[in-house]
VOBA-1610 file (N, C-alpha, C; in pm, whole numbers, padded with zeros to 5 digits, always signed):
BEGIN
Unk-01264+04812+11081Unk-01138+04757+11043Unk-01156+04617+10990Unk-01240+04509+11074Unk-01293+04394+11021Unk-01319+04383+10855Unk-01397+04483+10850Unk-01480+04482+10717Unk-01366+04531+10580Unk-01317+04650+10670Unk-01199+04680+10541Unk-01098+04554+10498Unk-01034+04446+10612Unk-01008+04318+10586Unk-01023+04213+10546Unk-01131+04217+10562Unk-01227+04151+10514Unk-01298+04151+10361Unk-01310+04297+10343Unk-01314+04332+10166Unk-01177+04317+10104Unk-01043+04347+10173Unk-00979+04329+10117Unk-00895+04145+10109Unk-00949+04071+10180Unk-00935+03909+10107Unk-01035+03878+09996Unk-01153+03939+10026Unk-01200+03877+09926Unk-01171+03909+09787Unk-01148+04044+09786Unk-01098+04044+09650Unk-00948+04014+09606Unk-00864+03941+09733Unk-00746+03866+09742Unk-00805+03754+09671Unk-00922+03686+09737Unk-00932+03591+09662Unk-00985+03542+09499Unk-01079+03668+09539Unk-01154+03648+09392Unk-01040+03702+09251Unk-00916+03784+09277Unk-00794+03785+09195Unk-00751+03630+09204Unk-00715+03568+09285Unk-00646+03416+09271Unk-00756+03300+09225Unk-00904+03348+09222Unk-00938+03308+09141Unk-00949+03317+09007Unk-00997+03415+08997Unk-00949+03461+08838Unk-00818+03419+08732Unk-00724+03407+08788Unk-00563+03420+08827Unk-00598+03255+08752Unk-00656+03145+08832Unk-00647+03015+08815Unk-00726+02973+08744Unk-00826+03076+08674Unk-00932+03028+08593Unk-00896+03060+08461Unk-00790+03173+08439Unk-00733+03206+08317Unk-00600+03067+08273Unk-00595+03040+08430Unk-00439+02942+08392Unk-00511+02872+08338Unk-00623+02796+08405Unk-00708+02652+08375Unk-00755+02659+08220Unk-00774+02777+08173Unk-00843+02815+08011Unk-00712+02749+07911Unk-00620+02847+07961Unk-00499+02825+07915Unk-00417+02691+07882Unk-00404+02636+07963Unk-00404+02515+07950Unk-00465+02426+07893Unk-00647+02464+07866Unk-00695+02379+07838Unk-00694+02408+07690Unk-00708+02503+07630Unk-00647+02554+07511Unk-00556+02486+07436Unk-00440+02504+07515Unk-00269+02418+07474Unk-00318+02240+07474Unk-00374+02215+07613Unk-00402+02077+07567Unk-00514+02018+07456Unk-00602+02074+07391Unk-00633+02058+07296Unk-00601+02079+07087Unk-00475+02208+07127Unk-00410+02201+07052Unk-00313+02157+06972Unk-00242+02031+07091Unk-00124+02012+07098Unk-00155+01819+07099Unk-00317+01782+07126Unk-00358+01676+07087Unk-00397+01595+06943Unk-00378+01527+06901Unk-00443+01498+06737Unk-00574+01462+06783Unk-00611+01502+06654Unk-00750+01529+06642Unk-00791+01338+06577Unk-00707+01316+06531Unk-00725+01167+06425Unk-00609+01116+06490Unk-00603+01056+06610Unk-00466+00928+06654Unk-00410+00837+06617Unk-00484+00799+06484Unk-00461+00620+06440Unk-00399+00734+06288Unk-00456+00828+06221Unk-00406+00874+06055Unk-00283+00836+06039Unk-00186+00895+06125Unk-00065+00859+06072Unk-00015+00707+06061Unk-00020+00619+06123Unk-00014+00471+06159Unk-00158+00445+06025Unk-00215+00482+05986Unk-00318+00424+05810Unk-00220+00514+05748Unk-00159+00631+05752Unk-00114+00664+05613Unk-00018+00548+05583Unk+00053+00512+05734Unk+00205+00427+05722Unk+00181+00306+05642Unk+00101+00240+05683Unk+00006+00132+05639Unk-00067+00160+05470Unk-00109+00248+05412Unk-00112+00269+05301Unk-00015+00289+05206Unk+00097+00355+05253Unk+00263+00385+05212Unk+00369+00229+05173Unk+00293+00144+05283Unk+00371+00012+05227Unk+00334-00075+05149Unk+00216-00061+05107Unk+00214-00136+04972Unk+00180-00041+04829Unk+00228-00107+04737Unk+00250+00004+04617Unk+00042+00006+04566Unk+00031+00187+04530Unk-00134+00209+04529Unk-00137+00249+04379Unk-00227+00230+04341Unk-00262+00308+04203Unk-00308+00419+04290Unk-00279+00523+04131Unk-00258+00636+04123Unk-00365+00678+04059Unk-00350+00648+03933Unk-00455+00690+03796Unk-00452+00565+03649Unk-00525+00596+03626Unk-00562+00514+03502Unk-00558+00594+03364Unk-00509+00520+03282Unk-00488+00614+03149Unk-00520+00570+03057Unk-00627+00620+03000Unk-00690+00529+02857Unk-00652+00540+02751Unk-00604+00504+02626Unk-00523+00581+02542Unk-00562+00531+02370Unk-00585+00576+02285Unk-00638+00542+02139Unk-00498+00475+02060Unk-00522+00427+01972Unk-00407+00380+01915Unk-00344+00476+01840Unk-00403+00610+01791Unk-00275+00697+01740Unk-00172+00761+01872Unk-00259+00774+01983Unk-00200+00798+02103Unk-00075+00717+02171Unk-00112+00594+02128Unk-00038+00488+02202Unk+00107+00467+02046Unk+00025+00469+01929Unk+00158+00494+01809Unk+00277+00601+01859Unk+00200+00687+01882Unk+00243+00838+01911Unk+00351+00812+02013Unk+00328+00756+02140Unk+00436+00748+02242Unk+00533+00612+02217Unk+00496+00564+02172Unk+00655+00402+02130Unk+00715+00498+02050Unk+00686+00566+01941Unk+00738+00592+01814Unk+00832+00704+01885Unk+00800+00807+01946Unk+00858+00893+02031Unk+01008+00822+02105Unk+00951+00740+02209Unk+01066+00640+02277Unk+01164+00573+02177Unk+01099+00518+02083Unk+01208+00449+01977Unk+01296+00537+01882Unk+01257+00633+01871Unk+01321+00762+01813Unk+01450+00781+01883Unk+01389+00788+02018Unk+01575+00855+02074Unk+01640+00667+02090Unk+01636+00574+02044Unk+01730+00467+02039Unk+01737+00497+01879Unk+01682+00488+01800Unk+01718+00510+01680Unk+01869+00513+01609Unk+01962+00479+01585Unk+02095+00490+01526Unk+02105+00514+01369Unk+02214+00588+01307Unk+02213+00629+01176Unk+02222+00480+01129Unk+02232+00371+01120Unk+02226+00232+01080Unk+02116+00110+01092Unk+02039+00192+01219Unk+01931+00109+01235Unk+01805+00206+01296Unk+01683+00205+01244Unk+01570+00316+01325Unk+01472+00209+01313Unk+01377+00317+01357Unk+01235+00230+01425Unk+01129+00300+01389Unk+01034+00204+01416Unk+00919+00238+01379Unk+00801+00189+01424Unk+00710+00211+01479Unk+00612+00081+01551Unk+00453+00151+01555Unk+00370+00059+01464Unk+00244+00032+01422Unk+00148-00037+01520Unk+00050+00015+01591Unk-00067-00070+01620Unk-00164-00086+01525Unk-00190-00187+01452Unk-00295-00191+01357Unk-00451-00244+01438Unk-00545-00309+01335Unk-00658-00365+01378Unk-00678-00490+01458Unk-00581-00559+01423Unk-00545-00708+01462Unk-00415-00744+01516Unk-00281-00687+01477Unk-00154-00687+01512Unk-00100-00569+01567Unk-00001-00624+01605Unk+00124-00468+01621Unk+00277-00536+01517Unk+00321-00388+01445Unk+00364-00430+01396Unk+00565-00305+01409Unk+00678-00402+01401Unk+00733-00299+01442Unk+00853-00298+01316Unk+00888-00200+01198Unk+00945-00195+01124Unk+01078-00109+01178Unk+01188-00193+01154Unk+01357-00147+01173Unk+01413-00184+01018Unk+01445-00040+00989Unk+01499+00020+00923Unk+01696-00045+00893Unk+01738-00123+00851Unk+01853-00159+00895Unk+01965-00083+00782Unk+02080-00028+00802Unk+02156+00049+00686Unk+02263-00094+00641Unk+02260-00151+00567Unk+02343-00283+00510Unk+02427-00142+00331Unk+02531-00172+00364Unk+02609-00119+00230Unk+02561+00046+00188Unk+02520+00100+00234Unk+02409+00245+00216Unk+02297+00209+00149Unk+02249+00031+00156Unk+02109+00036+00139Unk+02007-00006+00247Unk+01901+00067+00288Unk+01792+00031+00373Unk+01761-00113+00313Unk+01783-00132+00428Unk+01667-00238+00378Unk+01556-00304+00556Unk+01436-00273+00534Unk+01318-00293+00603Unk+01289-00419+00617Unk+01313-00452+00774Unk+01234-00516+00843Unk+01108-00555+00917Unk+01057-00665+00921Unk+00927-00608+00961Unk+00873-00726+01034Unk+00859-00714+01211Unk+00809-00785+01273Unk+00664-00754+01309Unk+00563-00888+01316Unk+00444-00852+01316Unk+00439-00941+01461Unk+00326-00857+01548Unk+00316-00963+01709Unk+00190-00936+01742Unk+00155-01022+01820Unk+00001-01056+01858Unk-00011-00967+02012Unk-00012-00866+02015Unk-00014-00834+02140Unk-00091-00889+02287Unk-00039-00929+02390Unk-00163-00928+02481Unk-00122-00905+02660Unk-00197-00860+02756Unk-00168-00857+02894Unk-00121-00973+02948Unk-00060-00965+03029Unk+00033-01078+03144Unk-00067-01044+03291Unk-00064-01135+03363Unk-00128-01138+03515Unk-00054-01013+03593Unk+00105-00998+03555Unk+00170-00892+03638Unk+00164-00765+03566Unk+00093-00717+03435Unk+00049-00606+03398Unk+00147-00574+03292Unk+00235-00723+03273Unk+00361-00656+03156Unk+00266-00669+03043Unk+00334-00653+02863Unk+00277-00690+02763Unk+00355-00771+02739Unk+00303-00877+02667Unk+00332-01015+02599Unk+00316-00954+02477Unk+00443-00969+02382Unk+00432-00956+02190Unk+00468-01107+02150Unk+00367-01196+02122Unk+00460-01320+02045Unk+00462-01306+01898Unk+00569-01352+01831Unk+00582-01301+01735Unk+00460-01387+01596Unk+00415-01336+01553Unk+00337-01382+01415Unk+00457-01401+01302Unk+00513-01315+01245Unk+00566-01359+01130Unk+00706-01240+01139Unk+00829-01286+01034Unk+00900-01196+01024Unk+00953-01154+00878Unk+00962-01044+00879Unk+01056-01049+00698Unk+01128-00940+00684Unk+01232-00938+00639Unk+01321-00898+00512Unk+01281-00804+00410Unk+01230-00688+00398Unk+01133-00687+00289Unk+00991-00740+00278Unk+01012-00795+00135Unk+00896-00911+00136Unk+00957-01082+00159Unk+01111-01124+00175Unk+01119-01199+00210Unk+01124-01261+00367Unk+01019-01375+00373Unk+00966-01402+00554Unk+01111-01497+00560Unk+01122-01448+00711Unk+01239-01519+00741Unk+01200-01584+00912Unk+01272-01690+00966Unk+01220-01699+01054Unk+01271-01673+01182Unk+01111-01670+01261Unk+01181-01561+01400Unk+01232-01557+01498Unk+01337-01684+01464Unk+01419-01725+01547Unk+01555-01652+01577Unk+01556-01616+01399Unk+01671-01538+01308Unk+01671-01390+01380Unk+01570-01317+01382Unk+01592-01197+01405Unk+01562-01179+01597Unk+01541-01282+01639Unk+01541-01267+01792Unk+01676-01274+01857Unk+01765-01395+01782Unk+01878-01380+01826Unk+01966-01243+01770Unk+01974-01203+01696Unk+02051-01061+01672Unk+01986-00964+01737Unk+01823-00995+01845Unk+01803-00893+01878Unk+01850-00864+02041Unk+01862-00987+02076Unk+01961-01034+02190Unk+02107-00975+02216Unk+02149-00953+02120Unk+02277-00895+02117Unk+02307-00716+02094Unk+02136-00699+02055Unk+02148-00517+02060Unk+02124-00481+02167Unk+02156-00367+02205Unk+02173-00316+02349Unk+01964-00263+02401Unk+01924-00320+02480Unk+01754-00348+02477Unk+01798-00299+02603Unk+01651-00168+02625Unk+01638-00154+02739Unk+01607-00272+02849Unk+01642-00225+02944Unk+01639-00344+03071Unk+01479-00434+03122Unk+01401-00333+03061Unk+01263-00378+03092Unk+01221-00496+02943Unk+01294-00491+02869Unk+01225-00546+02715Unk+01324-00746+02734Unk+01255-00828+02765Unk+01294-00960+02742Unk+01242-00990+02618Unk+01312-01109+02624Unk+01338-01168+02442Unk+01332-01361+02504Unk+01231-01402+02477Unk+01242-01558+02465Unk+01221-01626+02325Unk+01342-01628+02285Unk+01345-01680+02142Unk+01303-01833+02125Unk+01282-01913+02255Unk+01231-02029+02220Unk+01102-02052+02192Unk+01043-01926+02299Unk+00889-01913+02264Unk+00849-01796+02168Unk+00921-01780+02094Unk+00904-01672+01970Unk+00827-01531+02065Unk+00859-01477+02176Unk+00820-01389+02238Unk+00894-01306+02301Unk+00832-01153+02282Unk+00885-01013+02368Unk+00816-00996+02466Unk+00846-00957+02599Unk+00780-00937+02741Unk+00805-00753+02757Unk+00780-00717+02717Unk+00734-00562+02788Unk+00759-00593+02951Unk+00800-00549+03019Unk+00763-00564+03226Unk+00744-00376+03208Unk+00674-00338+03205Unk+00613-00203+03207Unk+00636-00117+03356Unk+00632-00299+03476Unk+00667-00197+03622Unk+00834-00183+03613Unk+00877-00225+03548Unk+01055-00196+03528Unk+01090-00080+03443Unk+00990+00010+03402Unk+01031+00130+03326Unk+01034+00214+03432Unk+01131+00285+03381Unk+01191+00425+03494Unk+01105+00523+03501Unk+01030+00601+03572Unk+00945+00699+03594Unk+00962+00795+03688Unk+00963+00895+03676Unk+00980+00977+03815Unk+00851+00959+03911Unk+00870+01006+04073Unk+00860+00958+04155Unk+00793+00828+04210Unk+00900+00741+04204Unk+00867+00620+04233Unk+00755+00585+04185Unk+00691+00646+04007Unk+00576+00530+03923Unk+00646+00439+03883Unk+00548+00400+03844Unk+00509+00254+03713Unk+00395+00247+03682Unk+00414+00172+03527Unk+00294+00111+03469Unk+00271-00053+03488Unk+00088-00033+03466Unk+00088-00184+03429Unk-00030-00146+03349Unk-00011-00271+03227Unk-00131-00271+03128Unk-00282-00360+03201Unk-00386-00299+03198Unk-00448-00334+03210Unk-00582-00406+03127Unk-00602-00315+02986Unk-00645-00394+02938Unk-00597-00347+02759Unk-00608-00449+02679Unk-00553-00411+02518Unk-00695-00458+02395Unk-00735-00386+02355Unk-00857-00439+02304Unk-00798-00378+02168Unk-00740-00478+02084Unk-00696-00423+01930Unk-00778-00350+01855Unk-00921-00440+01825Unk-01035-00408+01770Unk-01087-00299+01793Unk-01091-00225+01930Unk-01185-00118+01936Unk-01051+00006+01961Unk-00902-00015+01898Unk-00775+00103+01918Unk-00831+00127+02058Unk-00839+00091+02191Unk-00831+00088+02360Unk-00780+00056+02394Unk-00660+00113+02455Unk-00560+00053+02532Unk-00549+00158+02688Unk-00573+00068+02795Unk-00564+00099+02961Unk-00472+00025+03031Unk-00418+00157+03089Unk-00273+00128+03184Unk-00304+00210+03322Unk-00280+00117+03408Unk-00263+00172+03545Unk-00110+00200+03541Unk-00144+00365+03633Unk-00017+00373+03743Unk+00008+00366+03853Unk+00031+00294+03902Unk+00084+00304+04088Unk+00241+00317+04101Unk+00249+00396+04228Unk+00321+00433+04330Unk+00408+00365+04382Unk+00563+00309+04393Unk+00600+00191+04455Unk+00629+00243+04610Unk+00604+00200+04697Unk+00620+00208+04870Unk+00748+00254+04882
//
């Protein structure tokens, strides 16, 4: 009788062991699943998220870079006044089309392009004309003051200069540009994009 009691705790016990060795698995399972593996990632992504990152870099040729102003200036374009805009070898040059009486008559601003520290473009102006008559570019900065200019395009007519701010152009998800570098001579033009936080 001993022995039959005796066989039967032990395998009382060796079930409640078993019993606690499956819980103990179990658990230890869940608590490794349910731990991060990387504790600090989220607190660096957060930390990467608040300041604005580049994204990509975009190198672009000057028929490339013709190609996209000329595009943008197209849809401002009006049956009275259109656009047109040239990167040459040495200048940039931007011809408006103006309708005076049903005659065109062509304008033609020429600017020295170059980068700003905050990634805008600087255009100061070189020369202006009428045709072939040069007029000066004081003349056509102030009437350009009064046309409706996207919000990113400044005009300092004292310093005969256009400011591009490139991070003030609208982009979907929270981009922007900045110019990084403008090399007339070799048609290279590089623009970063980053991300704003």
């Amino acid at each position: 009788m001993k022995k039959i009691k005796l066989n039967k705790n032990l395998w009382k016990w060796l079930f409640f062991a078993l019993l606690a060795l499956n819980i103990a698995s179990i658990l230890l399972v869940v608590s490794r699943i349910f731990v991060p593996r990387e504790p600090n990632l989220s607190e660096k992504i957060q930390a990467v998220n608040k300041k604005n990152t580049k994204v990509a870099q975009v190198t672009m040729t000057r028929d490339e870079l013709n190609a996209l102003i000329n595009s943008y200036l197209e849809e401002m374009s009006s049956q009275s006044l259109g656009y047109k805009f040239y990167l040459a070898n040495s200048n940039a040059v931007l011809q408006m089309d103006y309708q005076l009486f049903s005659k065109i008559i062509p304008i033609y601003v020429y600017f020295q392009p170059a980068v700003t520290n905050s990634g805008s473009i600087l255009l100061t102006i070189q020369s202006v004309s009428a045709g072939t008559l040069n007029m000066p570019s004081s003349a056509i900065l102030d009437y350009a003051k009064i046309m409706k200019l996207p919000s990113f395009v400044k005009i300092n007519s004292k310093n005969a200069t256009v400011t591009i701010e490139l991070n003030q152009v609208k982009l979907d998800g929270n981009l922007y540009f900045k110019a990084e570098s403008i090399d007339m001579t070799a048609g290279s033009y590089v623009f970063d994009i980053y991300k704003k936080s």
